[in-house]
N, C-alpha and C positions, 0 to 999 in steps of 0.2 A: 504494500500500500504506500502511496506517494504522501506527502505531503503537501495540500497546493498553496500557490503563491497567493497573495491577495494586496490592494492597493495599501493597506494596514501595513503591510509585513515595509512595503515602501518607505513610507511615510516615518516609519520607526526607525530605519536605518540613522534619521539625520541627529537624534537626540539619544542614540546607545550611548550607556555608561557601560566605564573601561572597565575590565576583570585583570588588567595588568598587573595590581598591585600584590596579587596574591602571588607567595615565593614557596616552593617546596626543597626538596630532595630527593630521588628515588628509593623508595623502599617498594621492594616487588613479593613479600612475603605475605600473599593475601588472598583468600580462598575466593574475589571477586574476580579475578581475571589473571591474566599475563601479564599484566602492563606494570610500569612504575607508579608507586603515589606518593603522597607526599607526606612529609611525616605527622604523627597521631597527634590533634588538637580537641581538646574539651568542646563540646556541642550541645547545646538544647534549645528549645523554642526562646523560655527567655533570656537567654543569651545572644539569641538573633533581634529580640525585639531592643533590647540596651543596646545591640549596635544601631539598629534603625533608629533607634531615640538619641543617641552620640551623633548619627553624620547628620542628622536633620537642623542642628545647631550649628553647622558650619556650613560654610556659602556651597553651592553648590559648583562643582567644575566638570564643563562638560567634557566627556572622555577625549584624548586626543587619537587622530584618526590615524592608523595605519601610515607610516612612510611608504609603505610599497601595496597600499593598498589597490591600485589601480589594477592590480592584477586579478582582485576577484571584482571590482565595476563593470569590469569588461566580462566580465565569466556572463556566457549564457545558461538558460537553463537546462538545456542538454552533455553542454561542457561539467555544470556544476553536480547533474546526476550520473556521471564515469566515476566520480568519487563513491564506491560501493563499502560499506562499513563491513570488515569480514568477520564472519559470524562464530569464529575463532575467538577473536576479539571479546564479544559479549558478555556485559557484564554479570555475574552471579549463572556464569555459565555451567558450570560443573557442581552448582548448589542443587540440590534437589528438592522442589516444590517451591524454588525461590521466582522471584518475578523476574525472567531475563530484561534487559534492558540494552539498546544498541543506542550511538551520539549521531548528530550529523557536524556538518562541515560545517568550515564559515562557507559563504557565498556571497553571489550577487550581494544580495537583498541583506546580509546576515554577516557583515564584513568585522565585526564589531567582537568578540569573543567574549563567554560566557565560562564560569567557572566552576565547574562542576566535581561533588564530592562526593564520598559515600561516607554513610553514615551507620557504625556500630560498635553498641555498648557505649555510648555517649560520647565516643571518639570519632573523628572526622576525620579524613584522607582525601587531601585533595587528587584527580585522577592527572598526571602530566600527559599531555597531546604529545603524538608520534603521529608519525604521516605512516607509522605501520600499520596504523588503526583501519587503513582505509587503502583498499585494492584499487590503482587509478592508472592511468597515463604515466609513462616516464616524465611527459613532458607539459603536463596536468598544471594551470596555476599554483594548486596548493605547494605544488613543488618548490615555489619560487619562491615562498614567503619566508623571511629571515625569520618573524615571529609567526606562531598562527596558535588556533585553539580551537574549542569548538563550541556550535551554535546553540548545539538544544540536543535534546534526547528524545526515545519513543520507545513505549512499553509494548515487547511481543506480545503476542496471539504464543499458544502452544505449538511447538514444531517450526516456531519462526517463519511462518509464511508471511505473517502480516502483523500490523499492530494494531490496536485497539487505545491510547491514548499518545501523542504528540504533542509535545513544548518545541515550536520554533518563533523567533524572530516578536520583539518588542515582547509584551506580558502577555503574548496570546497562548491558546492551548487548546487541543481536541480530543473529541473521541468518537471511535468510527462503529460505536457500540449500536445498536445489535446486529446490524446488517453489513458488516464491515467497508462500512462508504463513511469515508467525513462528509461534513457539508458546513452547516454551522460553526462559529467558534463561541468560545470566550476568551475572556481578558481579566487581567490579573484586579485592574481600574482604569476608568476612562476620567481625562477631565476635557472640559469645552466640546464634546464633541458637537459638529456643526457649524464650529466656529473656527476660528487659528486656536487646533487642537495639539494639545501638549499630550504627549503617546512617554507613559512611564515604561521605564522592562525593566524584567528579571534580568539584572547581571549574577548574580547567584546560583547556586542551585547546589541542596542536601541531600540524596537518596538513601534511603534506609526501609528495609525490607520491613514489611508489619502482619504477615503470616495469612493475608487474604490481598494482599496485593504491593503495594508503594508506599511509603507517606514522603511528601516531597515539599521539603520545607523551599521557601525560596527571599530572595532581599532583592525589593525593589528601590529603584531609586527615578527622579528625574528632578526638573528646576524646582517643581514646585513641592513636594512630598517626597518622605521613603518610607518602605513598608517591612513587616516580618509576614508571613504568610507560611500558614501548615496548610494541606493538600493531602487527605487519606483519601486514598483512590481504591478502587477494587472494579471488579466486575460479579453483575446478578445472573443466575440465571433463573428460568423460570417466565411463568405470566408476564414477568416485567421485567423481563433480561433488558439489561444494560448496563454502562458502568455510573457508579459513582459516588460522589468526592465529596465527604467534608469536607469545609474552608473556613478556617479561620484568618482574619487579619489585624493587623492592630498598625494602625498609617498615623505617623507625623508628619505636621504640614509645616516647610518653611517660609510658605506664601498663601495669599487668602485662595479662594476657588471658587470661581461665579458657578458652575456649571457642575457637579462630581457623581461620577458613576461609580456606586457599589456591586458589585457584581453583574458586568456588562455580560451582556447575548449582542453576537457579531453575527449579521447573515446575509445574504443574498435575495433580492428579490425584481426581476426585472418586467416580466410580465406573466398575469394568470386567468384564469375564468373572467373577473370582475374586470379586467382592462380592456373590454369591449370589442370594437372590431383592432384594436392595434395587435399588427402579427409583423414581429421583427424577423423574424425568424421560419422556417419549418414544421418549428415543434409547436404544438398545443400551449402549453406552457413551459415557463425556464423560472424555477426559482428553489431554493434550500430552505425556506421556509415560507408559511402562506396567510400568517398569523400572530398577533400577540393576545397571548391569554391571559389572564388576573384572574384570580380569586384573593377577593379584599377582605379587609379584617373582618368585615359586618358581614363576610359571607357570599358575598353575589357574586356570580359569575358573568365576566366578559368575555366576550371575545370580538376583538379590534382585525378585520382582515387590512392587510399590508395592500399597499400601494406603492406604484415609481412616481414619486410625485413631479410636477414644473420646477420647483425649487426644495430646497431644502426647511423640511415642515419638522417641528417639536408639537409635539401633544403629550402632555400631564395628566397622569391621574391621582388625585390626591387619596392618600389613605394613612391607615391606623395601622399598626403591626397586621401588615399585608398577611396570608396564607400562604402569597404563592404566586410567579409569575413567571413568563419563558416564550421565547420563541417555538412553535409549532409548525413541523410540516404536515398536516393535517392528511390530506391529498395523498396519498398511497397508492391510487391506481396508474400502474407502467399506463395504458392507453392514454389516461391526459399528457402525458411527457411523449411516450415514442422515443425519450433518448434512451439507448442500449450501450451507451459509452459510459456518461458521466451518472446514469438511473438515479434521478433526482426524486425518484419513487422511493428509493430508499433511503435516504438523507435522513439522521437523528436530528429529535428534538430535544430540545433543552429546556427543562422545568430549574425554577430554583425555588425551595423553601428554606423561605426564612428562620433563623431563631428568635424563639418569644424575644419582644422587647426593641425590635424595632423603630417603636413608637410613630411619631408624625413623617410625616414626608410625601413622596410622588413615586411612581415607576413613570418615567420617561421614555417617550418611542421617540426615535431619531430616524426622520428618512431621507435619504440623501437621493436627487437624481440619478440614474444608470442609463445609459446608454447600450449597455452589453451587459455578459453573466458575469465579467472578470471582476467587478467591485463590489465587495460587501457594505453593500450599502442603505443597509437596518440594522441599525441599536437602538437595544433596548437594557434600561440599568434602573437603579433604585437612584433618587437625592434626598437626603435627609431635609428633612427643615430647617435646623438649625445653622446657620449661616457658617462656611468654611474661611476659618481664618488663619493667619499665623501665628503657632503654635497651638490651633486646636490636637486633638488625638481624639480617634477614632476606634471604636473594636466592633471587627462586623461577624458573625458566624451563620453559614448557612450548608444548608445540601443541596448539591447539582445532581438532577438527574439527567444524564443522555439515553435517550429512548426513543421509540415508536409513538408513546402517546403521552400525555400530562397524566399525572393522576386520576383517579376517575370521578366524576362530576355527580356520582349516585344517580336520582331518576331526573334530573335536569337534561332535556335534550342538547343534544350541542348542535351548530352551525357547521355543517359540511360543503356549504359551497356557496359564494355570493357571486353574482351576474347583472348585468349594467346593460341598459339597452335604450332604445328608441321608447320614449313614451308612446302611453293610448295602448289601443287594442294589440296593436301589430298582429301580424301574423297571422289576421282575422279576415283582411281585405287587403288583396294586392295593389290598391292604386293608394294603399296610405290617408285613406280619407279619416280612419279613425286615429292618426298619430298628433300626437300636439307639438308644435315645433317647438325646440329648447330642453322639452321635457324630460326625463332619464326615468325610464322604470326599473325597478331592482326588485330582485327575486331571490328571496335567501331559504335554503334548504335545508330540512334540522331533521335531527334522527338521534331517537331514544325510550325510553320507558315508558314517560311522561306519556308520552305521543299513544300509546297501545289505548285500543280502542275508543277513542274519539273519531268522530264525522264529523261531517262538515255545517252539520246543523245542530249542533248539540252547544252551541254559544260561545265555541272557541272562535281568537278573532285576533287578530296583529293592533298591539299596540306600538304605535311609532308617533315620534316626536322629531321636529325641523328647526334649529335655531335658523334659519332662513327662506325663504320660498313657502310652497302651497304644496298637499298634500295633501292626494285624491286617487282613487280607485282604490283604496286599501282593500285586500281580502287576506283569507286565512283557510287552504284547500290540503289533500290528503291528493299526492301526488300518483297518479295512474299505475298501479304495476308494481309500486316501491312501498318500502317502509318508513317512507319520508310525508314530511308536510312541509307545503313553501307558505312564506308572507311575500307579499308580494303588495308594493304600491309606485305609485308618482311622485316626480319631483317634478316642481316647475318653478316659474319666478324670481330665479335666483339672482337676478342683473347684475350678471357678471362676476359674481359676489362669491365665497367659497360657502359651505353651509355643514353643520355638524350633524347628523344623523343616528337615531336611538331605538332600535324595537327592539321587541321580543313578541313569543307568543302568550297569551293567558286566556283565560277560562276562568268566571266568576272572580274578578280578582283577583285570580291564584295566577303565581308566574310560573309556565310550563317550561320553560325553555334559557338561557343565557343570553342575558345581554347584547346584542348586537349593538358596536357603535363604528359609525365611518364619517371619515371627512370626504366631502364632494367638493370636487374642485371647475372654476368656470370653464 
């Protein structure tokens, strides 16, 4: 399994901090590998966080770049995949039941070197880089570097075919759990995004085996904040196979922060069902994820479907010690995609639950324009309420699930698909006499418990609300054939103007269904 590139992994190259400063020895008597490491230093969580609470107090300096760095600039991404990690090399290879582990290179994108350790019985090793590490070219860039190091690391699959979690490049990281496809990321934290965004990374990194998978401590830094960060990783199997990660953080800030993301979801989205007639492409849809879902402290369920907006849109949801929120690829069916390369059918979603005590703040969606599949161009993160200042400190804990589906929603139907069309009848009369010019009908599709045995005359009915324009033909039908019921109404009037939109289905009062909320754009 590859690791792919993304506009993030760019952008991060310009503000890496250095890993230079770390000095070893070789000492090669150690049941992780063949290689040298460095000699044994005292380790534990808070030990990492009194470092990150000591550099936050001195100015920050940004890494200095590579004197012969030009060599991997120019590295293509073909040149930069001849560097094959040999699986000789791997670390906790001859452990039994231990979690192998293989690095990658620096690169292009990843020029910047990361310091990577293993960790046991509270002793620390840092691992020294050898260009043995890695089967390449005689005549390979990495050859030529006076200094070099490596980027990141990636947690096998059994039998080393493939991996199932990846740390490269700024604080990103994935997992290609249960289907063995990445798609989505996360990040370690985002600040500004949207704006002239400051991208912090892991120059760090602790590994230390914890007997069902990893725990992978890490030390962020950038201009504005550094962090200590634990990571107990594992893989599920089962109803809800997948992997995933306690996180704990504790971030000092050495500058205020308009904008802060607590545990970011990075995805892709460029067009789906709901983007009307626009087809860039061949395929039905092109996206790794097709959704932001919430479930807030009070309990209610949303679900926000993603859009490629004209500009770059923020949308807030304010809550209370949230339950729970994440990017979703909903959409599972190969037939809407058709791609057989990249099967965007089987792309993980990413749920995150909170630990109690969150208190006030927002989950924030961040959508950035796309023009193609190559840019992840939807975040989504937590901001606290409380205003980020210098020398606040922050402690966040949560669990990341990588999965097929979010948690389950009990008898709340969920939204499987929204679609955007020509207001009026359509499709009733060919010469369009019953369409209203301007107008947009949507049509949202739900399936669930809720929905078993109700008709269409039994007083179920779509409740929807417009902070702009006129809203008409509303109905509420049991869809031909399926297990599905669509809402289904109009929008009009909006002069030019964007407008927020809110239904759901009910019956007597009673909410049958999840929240439905969309922005319409002129």
């Amino acid at each position: 399994m590859t690791f792919p590139l993304n506009r993030r992994d760019v952008l991060a190259g310009a503000i890496a901090a250095s890993a230079a400063s770390w000095t070893s020895s070789a000492i090669a008597d150690s049941s992780v590998g063949p290689f040298a490491l460095g000699p044994a230093e005292p380790f534990s969580f808070d030990m990492l966080k009194e470092r990150a609470k000591a550099l936050s107090t001195k100015q920050y300096v940004p890494p200095l770049q590579p004197s012969d760095s030009d060599h991997l600039r120019g590295m293509t991404f073909d040149t930069f995949a001849q560097a094959v990690f040999k699986p000789e090399m791997e670390l906790w290879r001859d452990v039994p039941g231990a979690q192998k582990v293989r690095l990658f290179p620096q690169g292009r994108y990843y020029a910047e070197p990361v310091a990577i350790s293993v960790l046991e019985n509270g002793q620390s090793r840092l691992i020294e880089y050898s260009p043995d590490f890695f089967k390449m070219p005689d005549n390979h860039p990495l050859r030529k570097l006076k200094t070099a190091g490596f980027a990141g690391f990636r947690l096998m699959s059994r039998g080393g075919v493939s991996d199932w979690l990846a740390y490269l490049g700024a604080s990103y990281f994935r997992a290609s759990d249960p289907n063995d496809q990445y798609g989505a990321s996360a990040r370690g934290l985002a600040i500004n995004t949207g704006r002239p965004e400051e991208f912090p990374r892991f120059t760090a990194f602790w590994l230390e085996q914890n007997g069902s998978g990893l725990t992978i401590y890490a030390l962020l830094e950038s201009q504005s904040v550094t962090g200590a960060y634990r990571m107990d990783s594992r893989r599920v199997q089962g109803g809800q196979a997948g992997a995933v990660q306690d996180v704990e953080c504790e971030l000092y800030f050495r500058a205020p922060v308009d904008l802060l993301g607590i545990a970011p979801l990075t995805g892709m989205f460029w067009y789906g069902e709901n983007s009307g007639h626009f087809r860039g492409d061949w395929r039905p849809e092109v996206h790794d994820c097709d959704g932001l879902q919430l479930w807030t402290g009070r309990g209610e369920r949303i679900w926000r479907p993603l859009v490629n907006p004209p500009r770059i849109v923020t949308n807030s949801f304010s809550d209370e010690n949230p339950k729970g929120f994440g990017l979703i690829q909903r959409d599972r069916d190969f037939e809407n995609y058709q791609d057989d390369s990249l099967f965007y059918d089987r792309r993980p979603s990413i749920w995150v639950e909170p630990a109690p005590g969150w208190g006030k703040g927002a989950v924030n969606l961040v959508q950035l324009p796309s023009q193609n599949e190559t840019e992840d161009n939807m975040v989504a993160f937590w901001t606290p309420e409380k205003p980020v200042v210098a020398g606040s400190v922050i402690n966040a804990r949560y669990r990341m699930y990588w999965g097929v589906e979010a948690p389950p929603a009990g008898d709340v139907a969920r939204v499987v698909a929204t679609r955007v069309g020509l207001g009026g009848l359509g499709g009733r009369d060919l010469d369009l006499r019953h369409t209203k010019p301007g107008a947009r009908k949507f049509m949202i599709d739900l399936e669930g418990k809720a929905l078993e045995d109700l008709t269409r005359f039994d007083g179920t009915r779509t409740a929807v609300t417009t902070s702009r324009g006129t809203i008409s033909g509303v109905e509420a039908f049991p869809v031909v054939g399926t297990n599905r019921w669509r809402m289904m109404f109009d929008l009009s009037d909006l002069d030019g103007q964007p407008a927020d939109l809110r239904a759901y289905l009910e019956k007597n009062n009673t909410q049958l269904s999840e929240t439905w909320i969309y922005e319409v754009f002129p």
